[in-house]
FIROKE-744731 format. One line per 3 residues: number of its first residue (from 1); for each residue x, z, y of N, C-alpha, C, O. Coordinates in nm, 4 decimals. Each point is the difference from the previous one (the first is absolute). Layout:
BEGIN
NUM) X/Z/Y/X/Z/Y/X/Z/Y/X/Z/Y ~ ...
! end
This chain:
BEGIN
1) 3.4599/13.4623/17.0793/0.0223/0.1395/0.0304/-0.0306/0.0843/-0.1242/-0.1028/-0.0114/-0.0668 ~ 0.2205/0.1122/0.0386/-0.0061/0.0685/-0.1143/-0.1426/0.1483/0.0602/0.0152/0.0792/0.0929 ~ -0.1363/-0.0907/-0.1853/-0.0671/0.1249/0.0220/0.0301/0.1065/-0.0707/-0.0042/-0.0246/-0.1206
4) 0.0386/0.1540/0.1510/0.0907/0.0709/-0.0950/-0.1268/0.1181/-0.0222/0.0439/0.1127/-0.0227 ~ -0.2096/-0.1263/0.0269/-0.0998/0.0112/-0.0225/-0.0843/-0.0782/-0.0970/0.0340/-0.1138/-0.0324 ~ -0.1772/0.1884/-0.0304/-0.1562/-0.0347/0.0011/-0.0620/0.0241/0.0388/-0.0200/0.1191/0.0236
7) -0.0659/-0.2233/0.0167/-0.1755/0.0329/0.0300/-0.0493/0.0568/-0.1319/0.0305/-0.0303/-0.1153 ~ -0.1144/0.1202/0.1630/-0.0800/0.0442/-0.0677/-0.1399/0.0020/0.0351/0.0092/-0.0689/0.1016 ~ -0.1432/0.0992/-0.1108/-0.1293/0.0635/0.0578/-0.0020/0.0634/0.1159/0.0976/0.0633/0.0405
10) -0.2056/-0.0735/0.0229/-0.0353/0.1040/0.0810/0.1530/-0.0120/0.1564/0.0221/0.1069/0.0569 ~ 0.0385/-0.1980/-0.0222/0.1207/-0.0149/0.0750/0.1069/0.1249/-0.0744/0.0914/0.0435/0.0700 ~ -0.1045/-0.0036/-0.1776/0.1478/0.0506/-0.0322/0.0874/-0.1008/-0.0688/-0.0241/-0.1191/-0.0202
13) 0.1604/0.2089/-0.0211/0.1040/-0.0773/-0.0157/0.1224/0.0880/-0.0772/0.0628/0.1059/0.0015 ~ -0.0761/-0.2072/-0.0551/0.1491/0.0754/-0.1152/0.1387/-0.0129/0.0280/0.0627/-0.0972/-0.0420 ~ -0.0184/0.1720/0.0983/0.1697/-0.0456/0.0722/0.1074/-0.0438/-0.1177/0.0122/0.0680/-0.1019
16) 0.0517/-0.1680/0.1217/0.1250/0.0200/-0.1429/0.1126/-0.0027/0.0191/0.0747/-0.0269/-0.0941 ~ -0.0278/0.0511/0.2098/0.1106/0.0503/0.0493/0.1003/0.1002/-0.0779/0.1223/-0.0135/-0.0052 ~ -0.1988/0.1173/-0.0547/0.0740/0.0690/-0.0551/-0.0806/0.0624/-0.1323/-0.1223/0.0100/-0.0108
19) 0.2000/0.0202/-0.0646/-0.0670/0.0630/-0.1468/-0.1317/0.0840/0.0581/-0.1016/-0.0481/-0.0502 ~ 0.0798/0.1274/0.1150/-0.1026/0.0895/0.0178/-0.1481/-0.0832/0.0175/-0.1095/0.0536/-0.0168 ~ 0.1269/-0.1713/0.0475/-0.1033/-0.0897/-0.0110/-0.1168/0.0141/0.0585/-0.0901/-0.0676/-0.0498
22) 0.0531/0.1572/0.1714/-0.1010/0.0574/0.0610/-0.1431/-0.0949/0.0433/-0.0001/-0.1160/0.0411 ~ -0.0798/0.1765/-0.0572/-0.1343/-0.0832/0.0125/-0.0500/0.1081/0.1457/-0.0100/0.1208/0.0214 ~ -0.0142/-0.2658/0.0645/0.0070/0.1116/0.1131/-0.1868/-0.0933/0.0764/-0.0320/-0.1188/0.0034
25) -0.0194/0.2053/0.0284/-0.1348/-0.0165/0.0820/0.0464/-0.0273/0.1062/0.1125/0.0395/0.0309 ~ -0.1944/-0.1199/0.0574/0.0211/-0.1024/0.1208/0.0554/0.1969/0.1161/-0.0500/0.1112/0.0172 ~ 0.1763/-0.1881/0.0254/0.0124/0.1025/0.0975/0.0831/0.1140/-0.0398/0.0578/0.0743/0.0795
28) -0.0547/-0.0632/-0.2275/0.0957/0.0987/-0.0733/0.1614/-0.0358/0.0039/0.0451/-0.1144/0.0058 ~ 0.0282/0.2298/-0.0100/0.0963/-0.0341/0.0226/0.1019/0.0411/-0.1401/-0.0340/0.1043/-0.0560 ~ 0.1308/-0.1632/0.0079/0.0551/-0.0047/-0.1389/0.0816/0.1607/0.0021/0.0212/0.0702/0.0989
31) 0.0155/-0.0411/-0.2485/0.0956/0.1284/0.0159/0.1358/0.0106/0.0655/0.0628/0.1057/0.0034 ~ -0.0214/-0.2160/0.0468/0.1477/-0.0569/0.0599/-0.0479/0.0324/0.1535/0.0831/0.0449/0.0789 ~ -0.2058/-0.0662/-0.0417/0.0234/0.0364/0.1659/0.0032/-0.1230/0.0438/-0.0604/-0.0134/0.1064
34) 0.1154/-0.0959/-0.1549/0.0216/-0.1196/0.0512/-0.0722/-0.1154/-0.0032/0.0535/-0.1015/0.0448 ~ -0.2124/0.0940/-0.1076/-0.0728/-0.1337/-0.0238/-0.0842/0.1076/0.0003/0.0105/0.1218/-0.0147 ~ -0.1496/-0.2496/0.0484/-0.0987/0.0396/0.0487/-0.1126/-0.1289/-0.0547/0.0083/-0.1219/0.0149
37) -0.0890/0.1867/-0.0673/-0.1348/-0.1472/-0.0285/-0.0913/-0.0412/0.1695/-0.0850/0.0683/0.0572 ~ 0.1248/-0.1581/-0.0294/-0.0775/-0.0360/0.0586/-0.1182/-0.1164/0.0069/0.0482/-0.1115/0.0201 ~ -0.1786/0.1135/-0.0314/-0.0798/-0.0549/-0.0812/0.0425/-0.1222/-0.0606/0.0008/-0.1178/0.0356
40) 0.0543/0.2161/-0.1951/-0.0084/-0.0624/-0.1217/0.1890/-0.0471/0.0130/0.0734/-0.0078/-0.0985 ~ -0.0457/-0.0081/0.1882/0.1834/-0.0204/-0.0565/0.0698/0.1305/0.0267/-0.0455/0.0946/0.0643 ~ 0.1795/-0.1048/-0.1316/0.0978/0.1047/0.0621/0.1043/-0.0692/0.1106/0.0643/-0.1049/-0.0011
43) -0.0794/0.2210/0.1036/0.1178/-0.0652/0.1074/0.1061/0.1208/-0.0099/-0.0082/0.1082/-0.0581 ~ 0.1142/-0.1673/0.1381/0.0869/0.1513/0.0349/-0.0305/0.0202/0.0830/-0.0452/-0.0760/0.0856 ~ 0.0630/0.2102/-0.0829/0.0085/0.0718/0.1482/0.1170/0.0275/0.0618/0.0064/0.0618/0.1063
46) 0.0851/-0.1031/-0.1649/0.1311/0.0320/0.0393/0.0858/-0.1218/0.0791/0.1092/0.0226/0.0520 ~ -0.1659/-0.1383/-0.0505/0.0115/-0.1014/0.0408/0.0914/-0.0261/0.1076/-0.0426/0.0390/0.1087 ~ 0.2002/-0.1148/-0.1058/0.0392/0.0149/0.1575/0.1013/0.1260/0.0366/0.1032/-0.0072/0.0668
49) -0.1715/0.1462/-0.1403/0.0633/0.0698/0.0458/0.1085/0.1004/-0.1035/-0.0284/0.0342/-0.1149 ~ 0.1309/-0.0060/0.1737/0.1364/0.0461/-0.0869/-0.0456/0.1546/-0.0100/-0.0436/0.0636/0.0959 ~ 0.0605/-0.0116/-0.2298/-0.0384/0.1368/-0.0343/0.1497/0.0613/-0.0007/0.0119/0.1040/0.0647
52) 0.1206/-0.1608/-0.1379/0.1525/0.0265/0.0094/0.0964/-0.0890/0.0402/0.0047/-0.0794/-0.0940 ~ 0.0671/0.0478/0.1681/0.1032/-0.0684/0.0021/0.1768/0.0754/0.0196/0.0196/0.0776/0.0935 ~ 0.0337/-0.0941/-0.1392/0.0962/0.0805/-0.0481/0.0952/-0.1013/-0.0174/-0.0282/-0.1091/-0.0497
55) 0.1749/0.1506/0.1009/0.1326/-0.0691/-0.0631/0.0782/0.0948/-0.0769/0.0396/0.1051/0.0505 ~ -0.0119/-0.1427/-0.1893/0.0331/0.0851/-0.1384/0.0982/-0.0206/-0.0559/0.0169/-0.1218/0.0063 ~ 0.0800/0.1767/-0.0717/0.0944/-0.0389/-0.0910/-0.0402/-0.0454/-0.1283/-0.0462/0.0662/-0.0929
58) 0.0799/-0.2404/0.1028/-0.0648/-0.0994/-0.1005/-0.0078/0.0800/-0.1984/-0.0694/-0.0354/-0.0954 ~ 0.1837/0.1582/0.1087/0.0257/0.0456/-0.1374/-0.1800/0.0854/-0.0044/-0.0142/0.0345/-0.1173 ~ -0.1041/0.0032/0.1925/-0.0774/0.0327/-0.0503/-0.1120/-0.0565/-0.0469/-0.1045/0.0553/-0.0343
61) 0.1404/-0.1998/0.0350/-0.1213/-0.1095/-0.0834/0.0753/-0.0536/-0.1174/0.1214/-0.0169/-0.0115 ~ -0.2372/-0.0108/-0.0901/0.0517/-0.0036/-0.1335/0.0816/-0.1172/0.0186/-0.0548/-0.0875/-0.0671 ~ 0.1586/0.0391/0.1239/0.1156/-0.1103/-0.0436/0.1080/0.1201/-0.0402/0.0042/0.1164/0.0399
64) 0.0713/-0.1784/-0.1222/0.1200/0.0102/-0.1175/0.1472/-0.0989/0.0870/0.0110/-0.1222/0.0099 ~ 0.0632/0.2074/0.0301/0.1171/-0.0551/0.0651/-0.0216/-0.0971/0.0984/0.0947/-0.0583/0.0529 ~ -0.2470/0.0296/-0.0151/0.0141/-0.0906/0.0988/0.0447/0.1065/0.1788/-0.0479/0.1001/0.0532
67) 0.1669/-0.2016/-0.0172/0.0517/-0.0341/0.1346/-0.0124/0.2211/0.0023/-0.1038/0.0539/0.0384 ~ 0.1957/0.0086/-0.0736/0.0313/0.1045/0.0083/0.0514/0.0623/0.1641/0.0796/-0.0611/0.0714 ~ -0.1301/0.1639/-0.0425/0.0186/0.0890/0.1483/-0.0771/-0.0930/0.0916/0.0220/0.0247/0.1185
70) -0.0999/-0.1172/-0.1385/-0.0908/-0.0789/0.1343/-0.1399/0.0759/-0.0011/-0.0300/0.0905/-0.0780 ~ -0.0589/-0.1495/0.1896/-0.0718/0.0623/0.0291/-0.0872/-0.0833/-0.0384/0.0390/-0.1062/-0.0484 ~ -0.2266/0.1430/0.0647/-0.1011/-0.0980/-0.0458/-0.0761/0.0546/0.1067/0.0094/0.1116/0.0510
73) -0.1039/-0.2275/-0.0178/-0.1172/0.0432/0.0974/-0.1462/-0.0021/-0.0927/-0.0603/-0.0917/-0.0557 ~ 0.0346/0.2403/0.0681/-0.1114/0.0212/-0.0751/-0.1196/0.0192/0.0554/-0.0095/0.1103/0.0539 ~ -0.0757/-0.1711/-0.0483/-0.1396/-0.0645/0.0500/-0.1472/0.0367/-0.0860/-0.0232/-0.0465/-0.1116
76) -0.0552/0.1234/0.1736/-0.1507/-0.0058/-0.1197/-0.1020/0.0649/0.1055/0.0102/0.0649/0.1041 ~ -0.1164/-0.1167/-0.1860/-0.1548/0.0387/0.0828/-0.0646/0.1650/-0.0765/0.0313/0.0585/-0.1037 ~ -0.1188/-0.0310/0.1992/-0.0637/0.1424/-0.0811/-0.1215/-0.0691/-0.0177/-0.0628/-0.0967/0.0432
79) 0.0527/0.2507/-0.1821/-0.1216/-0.0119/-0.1070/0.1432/0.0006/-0.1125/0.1130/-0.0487/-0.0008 ~ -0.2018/0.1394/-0.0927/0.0832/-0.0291/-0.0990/-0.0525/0.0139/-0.1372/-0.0517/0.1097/-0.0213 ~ 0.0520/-0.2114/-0.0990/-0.1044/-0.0412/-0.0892/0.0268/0.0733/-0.1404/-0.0602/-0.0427/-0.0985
82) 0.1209/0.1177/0.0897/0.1226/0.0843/-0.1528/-0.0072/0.1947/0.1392/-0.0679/0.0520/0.0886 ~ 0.1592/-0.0367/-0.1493/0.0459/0.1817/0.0411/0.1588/0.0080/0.0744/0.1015/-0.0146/-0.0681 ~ -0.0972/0.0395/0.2155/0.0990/0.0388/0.0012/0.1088/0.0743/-0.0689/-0.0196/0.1206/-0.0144
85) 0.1344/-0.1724/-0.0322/0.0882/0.1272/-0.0843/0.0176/0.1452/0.1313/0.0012/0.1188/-0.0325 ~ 0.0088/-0.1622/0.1550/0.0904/0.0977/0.1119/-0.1332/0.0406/-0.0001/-0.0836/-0.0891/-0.0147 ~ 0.0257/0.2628/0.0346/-0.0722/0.0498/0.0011/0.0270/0.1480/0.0794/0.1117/0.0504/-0.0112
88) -0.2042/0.0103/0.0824/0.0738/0.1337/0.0491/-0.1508/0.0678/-0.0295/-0.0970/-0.0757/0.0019 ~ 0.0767/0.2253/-0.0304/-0.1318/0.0283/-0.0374/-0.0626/0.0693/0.1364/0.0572/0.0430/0.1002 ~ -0.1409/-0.0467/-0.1214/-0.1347/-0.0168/0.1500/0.0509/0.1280/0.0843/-0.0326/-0.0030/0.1187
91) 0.1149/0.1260/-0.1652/0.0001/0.1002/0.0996/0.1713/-0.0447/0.0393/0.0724/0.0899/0.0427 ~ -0.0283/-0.1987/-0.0561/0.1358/0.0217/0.0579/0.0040/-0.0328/0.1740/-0.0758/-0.0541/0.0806 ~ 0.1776/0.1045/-0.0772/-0.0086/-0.0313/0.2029/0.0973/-0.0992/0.0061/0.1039/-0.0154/-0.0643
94) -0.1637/-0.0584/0.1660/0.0745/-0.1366/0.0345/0.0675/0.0610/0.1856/-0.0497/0.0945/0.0612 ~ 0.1045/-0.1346/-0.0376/0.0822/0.0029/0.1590/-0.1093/-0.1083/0.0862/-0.0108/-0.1179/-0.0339 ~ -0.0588/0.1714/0.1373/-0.0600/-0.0417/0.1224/0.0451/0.0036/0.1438/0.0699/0.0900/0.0467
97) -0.1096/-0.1824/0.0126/0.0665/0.0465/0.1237/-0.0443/0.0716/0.0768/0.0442/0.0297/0.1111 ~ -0.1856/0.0238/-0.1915/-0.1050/0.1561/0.0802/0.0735/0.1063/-0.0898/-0.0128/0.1210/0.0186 ~ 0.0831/-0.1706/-0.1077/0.0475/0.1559/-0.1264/-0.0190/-0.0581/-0.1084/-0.0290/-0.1178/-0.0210
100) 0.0547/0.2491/-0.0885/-0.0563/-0.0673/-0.1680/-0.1188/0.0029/-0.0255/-0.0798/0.0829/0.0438 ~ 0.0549/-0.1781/-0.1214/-0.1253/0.0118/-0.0317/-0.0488/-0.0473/-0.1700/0.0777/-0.0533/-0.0793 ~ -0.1810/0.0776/0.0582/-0.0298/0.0110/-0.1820/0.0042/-0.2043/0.0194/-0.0267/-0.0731/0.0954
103) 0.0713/0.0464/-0.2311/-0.0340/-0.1404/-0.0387/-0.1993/-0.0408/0.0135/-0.0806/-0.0777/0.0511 ~ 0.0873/0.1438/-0.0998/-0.1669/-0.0156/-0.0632/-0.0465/-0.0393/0.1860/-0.0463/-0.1075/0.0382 ~ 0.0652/0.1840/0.0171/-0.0388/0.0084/0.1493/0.0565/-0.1127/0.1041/-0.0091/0.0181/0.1214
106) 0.0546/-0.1091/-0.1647/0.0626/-0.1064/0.0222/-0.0195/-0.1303/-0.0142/0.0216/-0.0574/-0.1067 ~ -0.0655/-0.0036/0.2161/-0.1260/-0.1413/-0.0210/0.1228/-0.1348/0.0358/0.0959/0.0038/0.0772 ~ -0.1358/-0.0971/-0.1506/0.0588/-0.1376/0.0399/0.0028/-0.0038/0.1618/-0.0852/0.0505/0.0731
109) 0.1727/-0.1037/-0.0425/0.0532/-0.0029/0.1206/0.0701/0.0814/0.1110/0.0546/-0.0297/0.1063 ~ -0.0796/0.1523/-0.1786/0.0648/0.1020/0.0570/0.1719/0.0185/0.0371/0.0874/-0.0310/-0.0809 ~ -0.0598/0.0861/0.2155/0.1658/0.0025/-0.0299/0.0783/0.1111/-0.0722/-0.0428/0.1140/0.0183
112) 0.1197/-0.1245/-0.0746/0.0729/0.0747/-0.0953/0.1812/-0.0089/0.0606/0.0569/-0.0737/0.0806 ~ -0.0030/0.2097/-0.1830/0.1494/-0.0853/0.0732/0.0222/0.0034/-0.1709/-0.0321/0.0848/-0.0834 ~ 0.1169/-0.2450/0.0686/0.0701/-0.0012/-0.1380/0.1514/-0.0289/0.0219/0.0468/-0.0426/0.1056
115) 0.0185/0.0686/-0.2092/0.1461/-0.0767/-0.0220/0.0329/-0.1057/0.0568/-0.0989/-0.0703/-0.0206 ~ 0.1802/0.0010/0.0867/0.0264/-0.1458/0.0094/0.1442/-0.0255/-0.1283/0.1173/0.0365/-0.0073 ~ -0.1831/-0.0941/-0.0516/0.1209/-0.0073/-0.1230/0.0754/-0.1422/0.0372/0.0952/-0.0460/-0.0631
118) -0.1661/-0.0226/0.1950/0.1482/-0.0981/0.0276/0.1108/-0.0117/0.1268/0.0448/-0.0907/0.0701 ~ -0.0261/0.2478/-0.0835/0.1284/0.0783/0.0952/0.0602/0.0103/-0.0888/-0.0646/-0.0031/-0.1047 ~ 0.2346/0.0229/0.0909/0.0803/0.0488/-0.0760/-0.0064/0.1665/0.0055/0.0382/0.0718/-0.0924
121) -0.0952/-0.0229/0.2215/0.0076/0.1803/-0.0010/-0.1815/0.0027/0.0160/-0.0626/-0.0091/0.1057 ~ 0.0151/0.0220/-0.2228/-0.1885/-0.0011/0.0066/-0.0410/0.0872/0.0964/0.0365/0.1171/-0.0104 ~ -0.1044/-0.1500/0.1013/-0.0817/0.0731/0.0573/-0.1476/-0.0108/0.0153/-0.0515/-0.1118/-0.0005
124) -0.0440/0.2540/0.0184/-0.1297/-0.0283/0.0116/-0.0496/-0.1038/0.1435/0.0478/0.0083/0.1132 ~ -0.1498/-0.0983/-0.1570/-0.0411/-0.0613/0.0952/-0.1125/-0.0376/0.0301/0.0036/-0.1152/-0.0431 ~ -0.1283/0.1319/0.0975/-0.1240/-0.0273/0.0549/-0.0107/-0.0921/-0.0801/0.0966/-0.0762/0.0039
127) -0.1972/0.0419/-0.0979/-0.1022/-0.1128/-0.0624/-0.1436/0.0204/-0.0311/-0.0524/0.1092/0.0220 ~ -0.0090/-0.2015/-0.0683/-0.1209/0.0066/0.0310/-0.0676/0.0364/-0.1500/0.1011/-0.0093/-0.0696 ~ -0.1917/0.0390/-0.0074/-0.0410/0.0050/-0.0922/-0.0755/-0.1235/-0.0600/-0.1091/-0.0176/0.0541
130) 0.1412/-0.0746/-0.1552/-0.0535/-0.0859/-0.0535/-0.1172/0.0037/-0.0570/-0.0973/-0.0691/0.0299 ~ 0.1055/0.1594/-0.1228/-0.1102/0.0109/-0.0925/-0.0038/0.1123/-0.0715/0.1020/0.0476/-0.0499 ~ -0.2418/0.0161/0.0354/0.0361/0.1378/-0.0795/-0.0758/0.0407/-0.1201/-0.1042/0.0532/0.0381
133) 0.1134/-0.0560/-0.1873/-0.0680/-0.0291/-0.1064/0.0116/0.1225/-0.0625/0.0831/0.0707/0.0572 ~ -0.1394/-0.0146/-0.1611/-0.0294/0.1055/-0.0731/0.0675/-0.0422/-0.1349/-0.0015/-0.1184/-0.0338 ~ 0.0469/0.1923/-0.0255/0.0630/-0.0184/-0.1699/0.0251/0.1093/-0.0676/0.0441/0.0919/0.0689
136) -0.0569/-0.0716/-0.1771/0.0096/0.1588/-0.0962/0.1511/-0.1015/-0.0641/0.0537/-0.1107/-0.0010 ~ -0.0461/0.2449/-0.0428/0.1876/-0.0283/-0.0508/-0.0130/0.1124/-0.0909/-0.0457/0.1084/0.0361 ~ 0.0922/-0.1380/-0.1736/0.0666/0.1279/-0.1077/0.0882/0.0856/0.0256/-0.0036/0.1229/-0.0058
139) 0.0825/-0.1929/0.0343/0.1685/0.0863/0.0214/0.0453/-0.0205/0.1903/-0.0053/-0.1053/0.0635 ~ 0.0501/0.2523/-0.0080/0.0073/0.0189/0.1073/0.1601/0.0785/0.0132/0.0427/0.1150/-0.0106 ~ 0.0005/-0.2189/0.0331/0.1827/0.1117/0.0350/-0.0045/0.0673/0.1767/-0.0119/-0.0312/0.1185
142) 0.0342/0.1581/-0.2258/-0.0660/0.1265/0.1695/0.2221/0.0357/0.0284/0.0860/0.0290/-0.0832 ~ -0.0747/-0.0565/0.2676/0.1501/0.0379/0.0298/-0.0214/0.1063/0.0814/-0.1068/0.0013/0.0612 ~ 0.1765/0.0807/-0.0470/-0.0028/0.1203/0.0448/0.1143/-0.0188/0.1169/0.1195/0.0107/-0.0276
145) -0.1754/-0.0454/0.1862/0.0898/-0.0083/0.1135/-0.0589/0.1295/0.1097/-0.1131/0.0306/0.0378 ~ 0.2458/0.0233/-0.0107/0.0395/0.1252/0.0971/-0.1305/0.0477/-0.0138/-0.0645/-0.0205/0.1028 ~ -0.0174/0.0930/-0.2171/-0.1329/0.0892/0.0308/-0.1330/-0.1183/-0.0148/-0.1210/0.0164/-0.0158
148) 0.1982/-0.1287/0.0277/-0.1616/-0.0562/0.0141/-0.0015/-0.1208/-0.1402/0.1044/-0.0095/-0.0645 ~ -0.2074/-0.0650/0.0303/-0.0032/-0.0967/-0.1750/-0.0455/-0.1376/0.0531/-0.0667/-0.0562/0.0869 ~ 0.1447/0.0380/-0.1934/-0.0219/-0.1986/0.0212/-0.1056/-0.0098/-0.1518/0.0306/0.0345/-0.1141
151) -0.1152/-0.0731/0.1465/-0.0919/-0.0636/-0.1524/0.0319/-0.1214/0.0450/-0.0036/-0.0495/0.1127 ~ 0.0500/-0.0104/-0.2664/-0.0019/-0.1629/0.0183/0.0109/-0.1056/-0.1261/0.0943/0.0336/-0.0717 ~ -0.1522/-0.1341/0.0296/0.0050/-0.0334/-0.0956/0.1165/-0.0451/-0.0419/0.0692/-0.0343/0.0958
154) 0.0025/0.0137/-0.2379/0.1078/-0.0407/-0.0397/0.0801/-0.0809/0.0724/0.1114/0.0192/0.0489 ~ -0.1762/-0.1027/-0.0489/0.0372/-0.1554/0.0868/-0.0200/-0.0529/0.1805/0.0148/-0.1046/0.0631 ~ -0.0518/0.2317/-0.0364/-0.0009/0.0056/0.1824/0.1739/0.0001/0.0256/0.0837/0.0653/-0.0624
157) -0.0613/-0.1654/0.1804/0.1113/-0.0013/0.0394/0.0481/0.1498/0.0709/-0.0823/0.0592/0.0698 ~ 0.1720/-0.0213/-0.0839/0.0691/0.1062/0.0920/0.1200/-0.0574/0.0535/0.0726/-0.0667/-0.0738 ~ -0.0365/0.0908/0.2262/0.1220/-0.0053/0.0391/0.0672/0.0589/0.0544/-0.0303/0.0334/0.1145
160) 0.1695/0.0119/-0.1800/0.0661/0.0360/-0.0499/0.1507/0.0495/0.1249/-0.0552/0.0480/0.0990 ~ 0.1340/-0.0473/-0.0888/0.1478/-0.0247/0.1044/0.0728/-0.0245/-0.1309/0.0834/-0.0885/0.0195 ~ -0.0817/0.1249/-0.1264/0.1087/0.0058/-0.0305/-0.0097/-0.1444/-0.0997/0.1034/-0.0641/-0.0187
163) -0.2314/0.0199/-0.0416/-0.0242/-0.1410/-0.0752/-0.0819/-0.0958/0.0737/-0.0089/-0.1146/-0.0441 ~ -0.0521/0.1480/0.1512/-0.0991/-0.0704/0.0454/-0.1339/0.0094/-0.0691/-0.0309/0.1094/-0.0473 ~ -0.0386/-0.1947/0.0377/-0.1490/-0.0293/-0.0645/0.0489/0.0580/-0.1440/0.0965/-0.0434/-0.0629
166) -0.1988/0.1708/0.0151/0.0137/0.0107/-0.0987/-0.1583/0.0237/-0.1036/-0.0938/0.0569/0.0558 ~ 0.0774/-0.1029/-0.1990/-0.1463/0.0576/-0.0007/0.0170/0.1850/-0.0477/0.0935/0.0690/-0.0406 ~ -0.2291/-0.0457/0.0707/-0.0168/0.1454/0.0244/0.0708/0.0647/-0.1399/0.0758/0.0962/-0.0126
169) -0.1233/-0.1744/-0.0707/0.0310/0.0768/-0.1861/0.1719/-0.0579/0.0007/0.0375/0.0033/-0.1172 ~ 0.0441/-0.0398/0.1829/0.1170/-0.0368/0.0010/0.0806/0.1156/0.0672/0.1196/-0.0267/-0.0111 ~ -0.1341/0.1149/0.0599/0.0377/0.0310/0.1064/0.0892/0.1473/-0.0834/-0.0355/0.0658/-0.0978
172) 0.1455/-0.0550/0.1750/0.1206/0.1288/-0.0748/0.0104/0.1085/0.0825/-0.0034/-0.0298/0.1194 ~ 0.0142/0.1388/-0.1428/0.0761/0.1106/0.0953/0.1094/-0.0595/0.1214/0.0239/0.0260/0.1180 ~ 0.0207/-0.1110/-0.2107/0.0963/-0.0604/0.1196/-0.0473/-0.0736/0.1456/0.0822/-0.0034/0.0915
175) -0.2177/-0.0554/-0.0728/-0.0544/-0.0892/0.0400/-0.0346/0.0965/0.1487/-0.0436/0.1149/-0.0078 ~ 0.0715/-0.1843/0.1397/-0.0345/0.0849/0.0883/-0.1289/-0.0825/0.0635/0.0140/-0.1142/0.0437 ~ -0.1123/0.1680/-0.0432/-0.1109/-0.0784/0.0499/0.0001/0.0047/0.1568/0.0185/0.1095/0.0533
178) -0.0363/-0.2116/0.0175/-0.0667/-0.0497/0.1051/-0.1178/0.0792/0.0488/-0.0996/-0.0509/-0.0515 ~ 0.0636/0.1581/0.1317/-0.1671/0.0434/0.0236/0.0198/-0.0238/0.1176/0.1069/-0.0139/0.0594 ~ -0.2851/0.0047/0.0033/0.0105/0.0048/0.1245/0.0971/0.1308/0.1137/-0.0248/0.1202/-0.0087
181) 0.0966/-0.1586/0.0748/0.0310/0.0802/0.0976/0.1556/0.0973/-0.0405/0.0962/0.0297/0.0708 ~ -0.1318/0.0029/-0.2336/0.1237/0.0412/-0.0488/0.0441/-0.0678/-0.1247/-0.0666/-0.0816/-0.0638 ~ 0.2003/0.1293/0.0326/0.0422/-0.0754/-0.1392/0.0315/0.1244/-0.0677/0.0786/0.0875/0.0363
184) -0.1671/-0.0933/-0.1625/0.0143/0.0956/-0.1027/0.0334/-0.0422/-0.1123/0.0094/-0.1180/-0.0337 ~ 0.0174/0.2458/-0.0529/0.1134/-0.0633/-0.1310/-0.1490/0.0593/-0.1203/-0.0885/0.0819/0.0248 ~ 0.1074/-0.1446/-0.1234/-0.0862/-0.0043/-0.1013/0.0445/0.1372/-0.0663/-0.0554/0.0399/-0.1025
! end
């Protein structure tokens, strides 16, 4: 069995899972959310259970002409060991099924309504919240829809009617965005 840890003193433990390399005290839990020392090893905590599962158009994983217009089944656990690129900043409002409400105010497990991006006509749909992490970001592309602003980092997906999935810093006058409830033009 591969240990993807060290022992160290005292029941801590050095995770090596990922560059950040965390030395965590019995009971501490890593910056990913997802491992945990428990006296003296790291386990997951995520163990068993699916954080995304998603069916995707195979063109958004890095293959190069492989098997073009098919789909891929995309599969992963939460905790996450690096920085999300998709980011929204702490006062944006997300769609609830009590109303909107601030991100920041918004705990794992909670229901939300998101996109279903595997309809051909997207619609919002009840899901659950996976996981919810904190990140500072330099650059913030702010959109200006019917009176109200999208903050969002470069590389947050937007979708779109008229391209589909687009990232945020991609996005043209031409581009009619998808919002909850209405469709507004950029």
């Amino acid at each position: 069995m591969i240990r993807l840890f060290k022992k160290m003193s005292n029941n801590q433990a050095r995770c090596l899972l990922c560059p950040r390399y965390c030395e965590l005290s019995d009971g501490q839990i890593g910056k990913c959310h997802g491992r945990i020392n428990r006296h003296g090893e790291i386990c997951p905590l995520s163990y068993g259970a699916i954080g995304s599962l998603a069916v995707e158009p195979i063109e958004k994983k890095p293959f190069i002409d492989f098997l073009p217009g098919t789909k891929t089944l995309s599969l992963g656990g939460f905790g996450c060991n690096l920085h999300c690129r998709y980011c929204l900043p702490p006062d944006a409002l997300i769609s609830t099924p009590t109303g909107a409400a601030r991100i920041d105010q918004i705990e794992d497990g909670e229901e939300i309504f998101a996109l279903d991006n595997l309809s051909i006509d997207p619609q919002l749909v009840l899901a659950h919240v996976g996981h919810v992490s904190d990140r500072e970001s330099e650059e913030v592309i702010v959109i200006e829809v019917d009176g109200g602003r999208l903050e969002l980092t470069p590389e947050h997906p937007v979708m779109t009617k008229n391209r589909g999935w687009v990232e945020a810093g991609d996005l043209t006058s031409d581009d009619e965005i998808l919002c909850d409830k209405t469709k507004q033009m950029l």
